[in-house]
Backbone as JSON, one array per atom type, in Angstrom:
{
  "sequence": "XXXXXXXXXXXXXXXXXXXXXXXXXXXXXXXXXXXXXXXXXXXXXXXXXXXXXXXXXXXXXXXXXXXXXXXXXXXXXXXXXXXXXXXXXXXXXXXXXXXXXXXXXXXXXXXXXXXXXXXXXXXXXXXXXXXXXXXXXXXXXXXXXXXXXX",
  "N": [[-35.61, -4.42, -3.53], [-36.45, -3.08, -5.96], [-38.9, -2.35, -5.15], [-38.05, -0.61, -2.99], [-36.73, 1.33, -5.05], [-38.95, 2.36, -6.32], [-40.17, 3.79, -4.44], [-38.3, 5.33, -3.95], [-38.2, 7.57, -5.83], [-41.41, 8.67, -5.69], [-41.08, 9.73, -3.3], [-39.09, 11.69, -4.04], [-40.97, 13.41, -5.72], [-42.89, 14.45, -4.81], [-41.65, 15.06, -1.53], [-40.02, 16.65, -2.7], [-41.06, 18.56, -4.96], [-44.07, 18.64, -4.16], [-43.55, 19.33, -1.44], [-42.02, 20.99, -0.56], [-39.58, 20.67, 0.1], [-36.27, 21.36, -0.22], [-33.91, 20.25, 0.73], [-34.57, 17.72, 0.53], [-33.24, 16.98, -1.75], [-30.92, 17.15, -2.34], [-30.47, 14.88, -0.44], [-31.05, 12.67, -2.2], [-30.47, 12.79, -4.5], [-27.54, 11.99, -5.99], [-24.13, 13.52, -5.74], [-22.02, 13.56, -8.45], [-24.67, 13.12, -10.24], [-26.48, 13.19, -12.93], [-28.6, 15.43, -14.9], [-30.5, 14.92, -17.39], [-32.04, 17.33, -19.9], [-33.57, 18.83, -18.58], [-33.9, 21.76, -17.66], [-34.96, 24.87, -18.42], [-33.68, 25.46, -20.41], [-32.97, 23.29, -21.86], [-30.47, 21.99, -21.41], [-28.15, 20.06, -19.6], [-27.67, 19.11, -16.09], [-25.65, 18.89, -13.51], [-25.66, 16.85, -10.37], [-26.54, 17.95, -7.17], [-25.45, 21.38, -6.52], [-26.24, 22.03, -9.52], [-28.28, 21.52, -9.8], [-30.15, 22.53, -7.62], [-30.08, 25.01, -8.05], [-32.06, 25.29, -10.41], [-34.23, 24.68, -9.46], [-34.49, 26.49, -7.35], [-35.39, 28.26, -9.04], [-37.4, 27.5, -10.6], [-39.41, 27.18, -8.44], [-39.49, 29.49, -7.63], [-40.75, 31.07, -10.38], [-43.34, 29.2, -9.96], [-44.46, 28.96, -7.7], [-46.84, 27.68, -6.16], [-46.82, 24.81, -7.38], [-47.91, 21.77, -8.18], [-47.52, 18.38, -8.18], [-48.61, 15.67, -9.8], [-47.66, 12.03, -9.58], [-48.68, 10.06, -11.75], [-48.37, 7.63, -12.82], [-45.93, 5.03, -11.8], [-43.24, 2.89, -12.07], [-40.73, 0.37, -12.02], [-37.8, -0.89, -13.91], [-35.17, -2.93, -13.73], [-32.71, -1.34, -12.95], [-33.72, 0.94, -12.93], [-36.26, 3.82, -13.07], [-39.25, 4.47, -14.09], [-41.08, 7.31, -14.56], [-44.41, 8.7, -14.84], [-45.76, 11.66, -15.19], [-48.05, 14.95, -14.38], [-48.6, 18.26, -13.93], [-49.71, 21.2, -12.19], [-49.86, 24.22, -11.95], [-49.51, 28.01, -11.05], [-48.71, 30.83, -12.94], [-47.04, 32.94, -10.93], [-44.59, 34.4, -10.8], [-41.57, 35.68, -11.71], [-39.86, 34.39, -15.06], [-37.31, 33.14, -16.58], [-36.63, 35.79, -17.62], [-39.45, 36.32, -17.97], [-41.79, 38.37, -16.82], [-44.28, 37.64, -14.47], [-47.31, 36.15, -14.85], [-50.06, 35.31, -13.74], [-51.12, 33.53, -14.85], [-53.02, 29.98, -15.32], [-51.22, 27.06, -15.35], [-50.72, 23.79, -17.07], [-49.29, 21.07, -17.47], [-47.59, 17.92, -18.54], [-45.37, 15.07, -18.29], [-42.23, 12.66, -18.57], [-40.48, 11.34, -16.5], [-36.85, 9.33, -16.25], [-35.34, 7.43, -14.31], [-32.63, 6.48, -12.88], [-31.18, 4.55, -10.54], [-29.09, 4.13, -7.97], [-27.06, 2.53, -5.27], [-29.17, 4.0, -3.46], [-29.85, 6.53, -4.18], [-30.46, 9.21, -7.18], [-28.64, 8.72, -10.06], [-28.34, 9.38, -12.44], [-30.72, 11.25, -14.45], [-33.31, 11.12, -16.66], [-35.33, 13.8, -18.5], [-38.83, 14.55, -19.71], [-40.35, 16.81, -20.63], [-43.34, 18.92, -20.98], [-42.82, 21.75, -22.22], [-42.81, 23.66, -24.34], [-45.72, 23.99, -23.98], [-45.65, 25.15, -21.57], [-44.97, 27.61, -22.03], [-46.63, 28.73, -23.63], [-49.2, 29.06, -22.58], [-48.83, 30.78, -20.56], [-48.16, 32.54, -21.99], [-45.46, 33.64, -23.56], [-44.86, 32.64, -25.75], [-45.78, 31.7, -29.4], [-47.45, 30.27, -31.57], [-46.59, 30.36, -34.8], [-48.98, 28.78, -36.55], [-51.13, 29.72, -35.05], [-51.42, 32.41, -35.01], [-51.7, 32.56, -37.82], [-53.94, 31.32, -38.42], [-55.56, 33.11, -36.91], [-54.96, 35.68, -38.36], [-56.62, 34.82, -40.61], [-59.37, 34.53, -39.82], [-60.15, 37.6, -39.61]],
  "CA": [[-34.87, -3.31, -4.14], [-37.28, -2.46, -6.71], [-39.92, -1.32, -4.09], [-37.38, 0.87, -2.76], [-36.53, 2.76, -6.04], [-40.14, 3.38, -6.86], [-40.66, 4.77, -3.25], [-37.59, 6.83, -3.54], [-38.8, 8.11, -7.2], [-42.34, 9.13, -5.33], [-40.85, 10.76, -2.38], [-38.87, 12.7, -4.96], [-42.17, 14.38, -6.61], [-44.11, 14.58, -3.39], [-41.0, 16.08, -1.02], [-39.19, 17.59, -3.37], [-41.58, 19.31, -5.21], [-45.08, 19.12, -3.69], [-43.9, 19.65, -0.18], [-41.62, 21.85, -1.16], [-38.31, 20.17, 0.82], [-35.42, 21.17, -1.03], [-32.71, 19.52, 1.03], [-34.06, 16.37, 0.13], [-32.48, 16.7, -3.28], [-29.56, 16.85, -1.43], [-29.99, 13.72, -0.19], [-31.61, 11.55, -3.28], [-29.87, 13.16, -5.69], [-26.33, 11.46, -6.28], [-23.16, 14.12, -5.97], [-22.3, 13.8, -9.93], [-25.68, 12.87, -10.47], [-26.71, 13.88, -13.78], [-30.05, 15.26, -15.15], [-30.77, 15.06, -19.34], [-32.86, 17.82, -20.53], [-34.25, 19.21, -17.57], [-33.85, 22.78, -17.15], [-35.53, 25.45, -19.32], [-33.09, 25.79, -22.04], [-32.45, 21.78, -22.16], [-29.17, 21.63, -20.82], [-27.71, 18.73, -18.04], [-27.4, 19.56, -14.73], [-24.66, 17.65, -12.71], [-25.2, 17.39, -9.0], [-27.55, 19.25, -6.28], [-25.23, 22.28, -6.76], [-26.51, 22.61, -9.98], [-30.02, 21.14, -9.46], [-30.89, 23.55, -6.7], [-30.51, 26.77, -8.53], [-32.87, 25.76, -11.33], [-35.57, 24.1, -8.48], [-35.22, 27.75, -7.04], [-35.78, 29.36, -10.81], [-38.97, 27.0, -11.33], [-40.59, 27.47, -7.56], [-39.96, 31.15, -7.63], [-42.01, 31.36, -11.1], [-44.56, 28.88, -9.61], [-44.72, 28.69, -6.06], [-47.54, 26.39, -6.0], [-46.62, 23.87, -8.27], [-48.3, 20.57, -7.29], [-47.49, 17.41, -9.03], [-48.93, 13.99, -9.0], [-47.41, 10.94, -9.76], [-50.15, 9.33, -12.35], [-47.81, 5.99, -12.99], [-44.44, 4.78, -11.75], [-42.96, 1.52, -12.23], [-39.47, -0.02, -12.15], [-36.94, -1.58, -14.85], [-33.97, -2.95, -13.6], [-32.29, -0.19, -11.98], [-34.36, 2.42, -13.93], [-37.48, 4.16, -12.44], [-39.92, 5.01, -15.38], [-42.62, 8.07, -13.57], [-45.31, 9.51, -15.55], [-46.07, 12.87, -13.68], [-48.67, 15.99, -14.25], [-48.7, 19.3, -12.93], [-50.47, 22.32, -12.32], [-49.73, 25.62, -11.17], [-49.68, 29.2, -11.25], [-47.96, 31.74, -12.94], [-46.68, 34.16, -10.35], [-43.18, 35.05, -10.47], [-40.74, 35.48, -13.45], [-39.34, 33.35, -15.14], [-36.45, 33.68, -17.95], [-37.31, 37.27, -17.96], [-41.16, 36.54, -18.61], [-43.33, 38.67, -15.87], [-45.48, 37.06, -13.94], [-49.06, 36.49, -16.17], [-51.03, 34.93, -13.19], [-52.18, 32.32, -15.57], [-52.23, 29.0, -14.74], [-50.67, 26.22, -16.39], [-50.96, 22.04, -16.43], [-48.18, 20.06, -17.94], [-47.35, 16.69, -18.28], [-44.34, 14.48, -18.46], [-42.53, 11.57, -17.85], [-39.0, 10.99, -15.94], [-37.04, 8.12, -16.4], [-34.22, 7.64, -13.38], [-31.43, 5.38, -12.62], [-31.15, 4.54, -9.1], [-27.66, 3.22, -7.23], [-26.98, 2.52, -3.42], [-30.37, 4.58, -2.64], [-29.35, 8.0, -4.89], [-30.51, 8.7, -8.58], [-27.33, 8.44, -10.58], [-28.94, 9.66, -13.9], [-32.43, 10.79, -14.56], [-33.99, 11.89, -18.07], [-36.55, 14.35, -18.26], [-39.5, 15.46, -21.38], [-42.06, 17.29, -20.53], [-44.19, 19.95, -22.11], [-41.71, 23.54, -22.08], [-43.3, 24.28, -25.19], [-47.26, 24.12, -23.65], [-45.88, 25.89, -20.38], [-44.75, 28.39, -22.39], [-47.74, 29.02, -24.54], [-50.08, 28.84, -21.53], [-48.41, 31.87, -20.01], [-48.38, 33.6, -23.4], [-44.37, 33.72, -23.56], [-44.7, 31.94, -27.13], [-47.1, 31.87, -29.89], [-47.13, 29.6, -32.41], [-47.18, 30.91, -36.17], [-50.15, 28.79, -37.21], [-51.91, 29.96, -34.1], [-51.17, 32.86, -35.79], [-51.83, 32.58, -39.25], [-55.43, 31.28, -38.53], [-56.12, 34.49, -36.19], [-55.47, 36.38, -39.4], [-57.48, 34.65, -41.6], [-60.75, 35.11, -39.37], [-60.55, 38.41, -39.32]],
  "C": [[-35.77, -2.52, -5.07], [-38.42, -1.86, -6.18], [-39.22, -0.1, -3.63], [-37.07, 2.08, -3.94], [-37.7, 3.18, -6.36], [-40.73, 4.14, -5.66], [-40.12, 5.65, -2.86], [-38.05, 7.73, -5.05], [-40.59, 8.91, -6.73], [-42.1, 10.11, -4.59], [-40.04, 11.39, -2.98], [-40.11, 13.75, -4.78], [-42.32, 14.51, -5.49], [-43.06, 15.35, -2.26], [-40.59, 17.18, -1.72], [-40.38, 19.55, -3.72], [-43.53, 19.69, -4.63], [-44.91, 19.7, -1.95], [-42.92, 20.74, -0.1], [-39.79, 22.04, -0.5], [-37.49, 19.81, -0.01], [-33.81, 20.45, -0.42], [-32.96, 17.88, 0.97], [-33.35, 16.14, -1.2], [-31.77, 16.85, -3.17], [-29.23, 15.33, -1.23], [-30.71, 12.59, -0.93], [-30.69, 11.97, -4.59], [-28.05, 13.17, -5.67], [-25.42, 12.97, -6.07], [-22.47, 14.64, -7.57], [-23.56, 12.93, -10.67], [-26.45, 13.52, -11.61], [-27.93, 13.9, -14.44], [-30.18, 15.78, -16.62], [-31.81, 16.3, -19.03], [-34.15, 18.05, -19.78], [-35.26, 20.46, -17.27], [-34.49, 23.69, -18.31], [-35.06, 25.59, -20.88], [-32.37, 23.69, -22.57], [-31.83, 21.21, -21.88], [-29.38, 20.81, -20.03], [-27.87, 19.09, -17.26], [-26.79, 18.49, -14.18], [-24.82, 18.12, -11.01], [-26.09, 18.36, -8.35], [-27.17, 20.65, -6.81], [-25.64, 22.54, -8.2], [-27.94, 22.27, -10.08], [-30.72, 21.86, -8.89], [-31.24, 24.84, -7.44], [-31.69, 26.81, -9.98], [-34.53, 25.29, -10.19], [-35.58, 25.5, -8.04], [-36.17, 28.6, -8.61], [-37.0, 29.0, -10.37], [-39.76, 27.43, -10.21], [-40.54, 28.98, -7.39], [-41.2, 31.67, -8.99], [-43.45, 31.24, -10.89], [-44.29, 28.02, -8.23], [-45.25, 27.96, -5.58], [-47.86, 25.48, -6.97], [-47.03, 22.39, -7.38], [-48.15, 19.53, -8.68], [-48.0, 15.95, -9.12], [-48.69, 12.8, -9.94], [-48.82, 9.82, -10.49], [-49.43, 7.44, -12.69], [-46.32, 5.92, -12.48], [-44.15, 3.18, -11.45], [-40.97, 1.6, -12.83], [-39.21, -1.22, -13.11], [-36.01, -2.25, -14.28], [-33.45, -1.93, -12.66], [-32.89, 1.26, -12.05], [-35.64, 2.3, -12.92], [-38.59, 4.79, -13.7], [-41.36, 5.8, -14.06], [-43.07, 8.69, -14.75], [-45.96, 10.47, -15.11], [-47.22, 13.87, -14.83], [-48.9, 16.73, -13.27], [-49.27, 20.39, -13.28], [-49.92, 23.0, -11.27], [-50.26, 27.09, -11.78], [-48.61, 29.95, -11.53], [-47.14, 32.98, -12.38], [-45.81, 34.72, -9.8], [-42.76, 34.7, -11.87], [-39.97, 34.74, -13.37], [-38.48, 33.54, -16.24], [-36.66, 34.69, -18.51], [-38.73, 37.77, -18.2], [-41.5, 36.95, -17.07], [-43.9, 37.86, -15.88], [-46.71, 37.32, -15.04], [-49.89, 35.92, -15.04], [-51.49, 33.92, -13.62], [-52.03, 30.95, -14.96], [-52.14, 28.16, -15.55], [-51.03, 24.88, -15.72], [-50.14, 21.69, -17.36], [-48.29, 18.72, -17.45], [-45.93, 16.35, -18.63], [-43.76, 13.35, -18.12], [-40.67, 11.86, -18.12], [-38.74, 9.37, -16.27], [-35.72, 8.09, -15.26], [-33.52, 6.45, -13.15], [-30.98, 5.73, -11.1], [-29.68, 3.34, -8.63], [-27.7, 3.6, -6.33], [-27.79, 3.83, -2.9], [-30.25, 6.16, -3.23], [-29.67, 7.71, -6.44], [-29.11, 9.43, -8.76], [-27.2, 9.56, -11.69], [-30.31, 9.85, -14.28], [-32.52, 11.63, -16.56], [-35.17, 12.67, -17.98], [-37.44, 14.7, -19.6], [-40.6, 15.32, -20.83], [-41.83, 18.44, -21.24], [-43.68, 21.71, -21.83], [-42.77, 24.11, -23.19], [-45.06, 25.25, -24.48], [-47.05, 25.05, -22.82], [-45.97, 27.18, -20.91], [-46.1, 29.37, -23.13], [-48.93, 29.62, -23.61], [-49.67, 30.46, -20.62], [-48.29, 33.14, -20.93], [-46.49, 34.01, -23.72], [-43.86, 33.29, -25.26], [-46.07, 32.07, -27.72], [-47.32, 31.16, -30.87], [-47.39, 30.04, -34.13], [-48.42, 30.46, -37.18], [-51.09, 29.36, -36.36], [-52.44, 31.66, -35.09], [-52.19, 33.93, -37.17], [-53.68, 32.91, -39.45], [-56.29, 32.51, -37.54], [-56.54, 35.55, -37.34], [-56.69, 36.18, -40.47], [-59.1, 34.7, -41.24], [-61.13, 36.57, -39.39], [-60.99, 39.16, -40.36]]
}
């Protein structure tokens, strides 16, 4: 059992998002299947129907988003993945124009797996960095110390 959830927790990242097969999150991703602190503004998402429309948001910003699975290991029913990704900026995204730039994030999922479907996953990765990286944010000491060189 525990081989199987960390091989359905891989073929997640790797269909989902590196191959870019969105009806498997259809079929791994539970019915009220609920996702913590996912989506750009933080919020849940319950369920493909609302899973899909932010997986379109993110691959329309970055189209070639590639991710790779750097650790994954199973708890109990839990899937703990430690992921990084890189892409490219080239579609909008929460009103931000395209910048071309490209970005690398990290993060780490944590998922709850029942009769072959996650149930419950948690998500925290780096919104802030993506953000920054694209120039969408700026940080006020970033800032501060710009002024004081000049």
């Amino acid at each position: 059992m525990a081989n199987e959830n960390v091989a359905l927790m891989r073929r997640w990242f790797d269909e989902v998002w590196n191959q870019r097969r969105r009806e498997t999150i259809t079929e791994l991703l539970a019915e009220g299947g609920v996702a913590h602190w996912i989506d750009e503004t933080g919020r849940d998402l319950t369920g493909p129907q609302e899973f899909l429309p932010y997986y379109d948001r993110l691959r329309a910003a970055f189209p070639d988003i590639r991710i790779t699975v750097d650790e994954c290991f199973e708890f109990g029913d839990k899937v703990i993945v430690r992921w990084s990704a890189k892409m490219r900026h080239t579609g909008d995204l929460l009103g931000i124009r395209a910048t071309g730039k490209p970005v690398a994030v990290s993060g780490m999922t944590m998922a709850q797996i029942a009769h072959g479907k996650v149930v419950e996953g948690w998500d925290c990765w780096d919104k802030l960095g993506m953000l920054m990286q694209i120039d969408a944010v700026e940080l006020k000491m970033a800032r501060a110390a710009g002024k004081e060189s000049a």
